[in-house]
Structures are given as C-alpha cells and as structure tokens.
N, C-alpha and C positions, 0 to 999 in steps of 0.2 A: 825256264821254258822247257816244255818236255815235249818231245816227239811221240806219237805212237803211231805205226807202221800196219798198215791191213792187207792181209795176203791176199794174192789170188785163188784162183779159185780150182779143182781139178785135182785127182789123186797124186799125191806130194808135191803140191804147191806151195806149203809150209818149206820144203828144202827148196823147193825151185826158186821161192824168194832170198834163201839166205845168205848167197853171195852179193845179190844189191844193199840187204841191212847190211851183212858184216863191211863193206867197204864203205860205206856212213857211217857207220859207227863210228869206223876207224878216223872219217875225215872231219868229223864235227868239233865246234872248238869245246876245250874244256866249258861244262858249266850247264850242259844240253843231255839232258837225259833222255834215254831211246829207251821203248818200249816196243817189245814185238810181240802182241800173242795169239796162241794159234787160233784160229776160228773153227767153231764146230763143223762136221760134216763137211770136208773141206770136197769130199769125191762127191759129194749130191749135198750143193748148196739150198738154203730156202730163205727167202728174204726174212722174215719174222725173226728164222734164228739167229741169224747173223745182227740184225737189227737190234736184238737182246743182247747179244755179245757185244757188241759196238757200245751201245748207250753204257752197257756197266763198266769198261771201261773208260767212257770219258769222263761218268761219273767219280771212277777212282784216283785219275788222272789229274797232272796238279796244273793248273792253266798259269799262264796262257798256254792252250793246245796248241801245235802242229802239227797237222793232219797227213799223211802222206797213204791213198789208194793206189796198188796197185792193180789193175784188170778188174776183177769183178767187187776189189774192197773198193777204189776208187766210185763203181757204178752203185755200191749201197752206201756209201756214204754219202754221194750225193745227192741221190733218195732219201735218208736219212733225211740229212742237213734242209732237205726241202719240205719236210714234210711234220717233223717234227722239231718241238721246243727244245735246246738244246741248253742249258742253263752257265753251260763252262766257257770261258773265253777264249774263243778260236783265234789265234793269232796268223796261221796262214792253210791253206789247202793247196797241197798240191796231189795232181791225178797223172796217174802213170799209165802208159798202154790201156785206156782206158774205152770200153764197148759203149756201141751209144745204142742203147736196145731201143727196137724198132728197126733197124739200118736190115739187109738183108742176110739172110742167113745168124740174124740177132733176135729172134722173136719170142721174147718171155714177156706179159702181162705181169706177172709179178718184180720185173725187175725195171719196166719202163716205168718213166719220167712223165710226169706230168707237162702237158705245152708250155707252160708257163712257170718251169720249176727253176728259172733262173729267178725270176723274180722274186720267188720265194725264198730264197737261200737267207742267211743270214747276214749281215755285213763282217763281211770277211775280205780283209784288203790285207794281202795277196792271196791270189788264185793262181797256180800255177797248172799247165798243160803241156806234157811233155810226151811222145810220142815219137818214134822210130819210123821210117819210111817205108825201112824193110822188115817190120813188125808180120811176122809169121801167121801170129791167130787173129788179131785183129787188124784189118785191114787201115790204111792209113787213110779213108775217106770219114773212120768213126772222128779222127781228131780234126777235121776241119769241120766236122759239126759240132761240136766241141767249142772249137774256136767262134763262130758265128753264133754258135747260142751265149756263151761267154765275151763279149767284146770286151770285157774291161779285163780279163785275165792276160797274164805274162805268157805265152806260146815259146815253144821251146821243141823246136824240129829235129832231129838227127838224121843224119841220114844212114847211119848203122847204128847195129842196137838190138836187133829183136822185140822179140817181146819182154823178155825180162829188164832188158836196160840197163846190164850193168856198166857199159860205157858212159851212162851219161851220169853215175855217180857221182864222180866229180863238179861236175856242172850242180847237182841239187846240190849235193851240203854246201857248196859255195851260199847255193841262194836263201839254204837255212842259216849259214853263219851269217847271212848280211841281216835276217830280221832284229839281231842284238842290236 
C-alpha cells in the first residue's frame, strides 16, 4: 500500500505541510510507503497543472493508492477523482482542511465541483473528512458541507488543529494502519 500526500496550496506550503508528513511518516506501520511531492507553482496554483502533476503520480504510484488532500490538494483531487478516469486502485481518501469552492469568500470556477460530483467519484470505501474547528483559513462551515455532500464518509472533527492539522496525526495514521 502506498500513501501519496498532496500539498496545500500558497507560498511554502510544500514546508507548511511537512510537519503533518513527517509525523505520519513517523506513525505508520512498517510495510506503507509515503510519497510526498511537491506540486508545481505552489504560490499561483492552476487546476490543469496540478491535475497533470496528480494523475503522473498516480500513474507512477504502486496501488492500492491512499490518497491523503491537504487544503487545496484535497480540493483537486477531488475534482480530479470526479471528473476523470483514474485506472490505479484507490484504496482510501482522505481530505484534510479542505475548501468547499463556491462557499463564500471561496470563489474559483476553476477549482469548483460539479453538483453532482459525489456521485461521480469512484468507489472508494473509505472517505475520510477531517477538519479543525479552529481552522484559521478555511472556515469550519466548508466541512459540514463536506459532510452532507459526503454522507457515507467517516467525519472526523477536532476541535484544535488549525489548519495544518498536525494534532490530528495521530488520529490519521491510526485510520491508515487500520486499512491493512
């Protein structure tokens, strides 16, 4: 099983994620290999290229995937995931601080979900949704939409955390060591 990890988004977002990897890393059981890499134009993201960098990694990637979006990787993977053929087998998703574009002060046509992009998604059993209270950039009203467009996903609330999350570390690689 192999992890691969997608940053958020925003100049040095690549280090602002790498105390949540490094502390996965650290908790995952032997046998689970983590992939972290950087996504192009991380200070002026664009969906296309990020969506190129995605898919060539999953393509190089050894399945069964799990998926882990933080902030705005979480939001183009799951564009991604709904929108396109994805050929590798996704063994779990999980979405971290993640923007629900269209929500207010969230408005990019390039980065919004189609109405009906749950149903599009792949069969991917587990979906994870995890989200902080006191989430600084994205407000915590994006994860109850989230939750309601997702009903059959595991929710997963903190009520410290930020945006980064790295309180709630612990809490994921547990839920990645249980997919063995």
């Amino acid at each position: 099983m192999q992890v691969i990890f997608i940053q958020g988004a925003g100049e040095g977002a690549y280090e602002w994620d790498q105390p949540l990897v490094q502390s996965l890393q650290q908790q995952l059981q032997a046998g689970i290999s983590f992939h972290y890499p950087p996504m192009p134009q991380e200070e002026a993201p664009g969906y296309q290229l990020w969506k190129t960098a995605i898919l060539q990694e999953l393509e190089a990637g050894e399945a069964p995937l799990v998926l882990i979006g933080h902030s705005l990787g979480g939001s183009v993977l799951l564009k991604l995931l709904s929108e396109e053929k994805v050929q590798k087998k996704i063994r779990a998703l999980f979405l971290v601080s993640v923007p629900f574009w269209g929500e207010a002060e969230w408005q990019s046509p390039e980065f919004m979900l189609k109405d009906d992009f749950a149903k599009r998604l792949p069969a991917i059993d587990p979906v994870f949704i995890y989200h902080a209270e006191d989430d600084e950039v994205v407000d915590f009203a994006h994860h109850q939409r989230y939750a309601a467009s997702l009903p059959r996903a595991v929710v997963r609330t903190f009520r410290q955390g930020g945006h980064e999350m790295v309180a709630a570390a612990k809490t994921l690689s547990d839920d990645i060591n249980q997919l063995r």
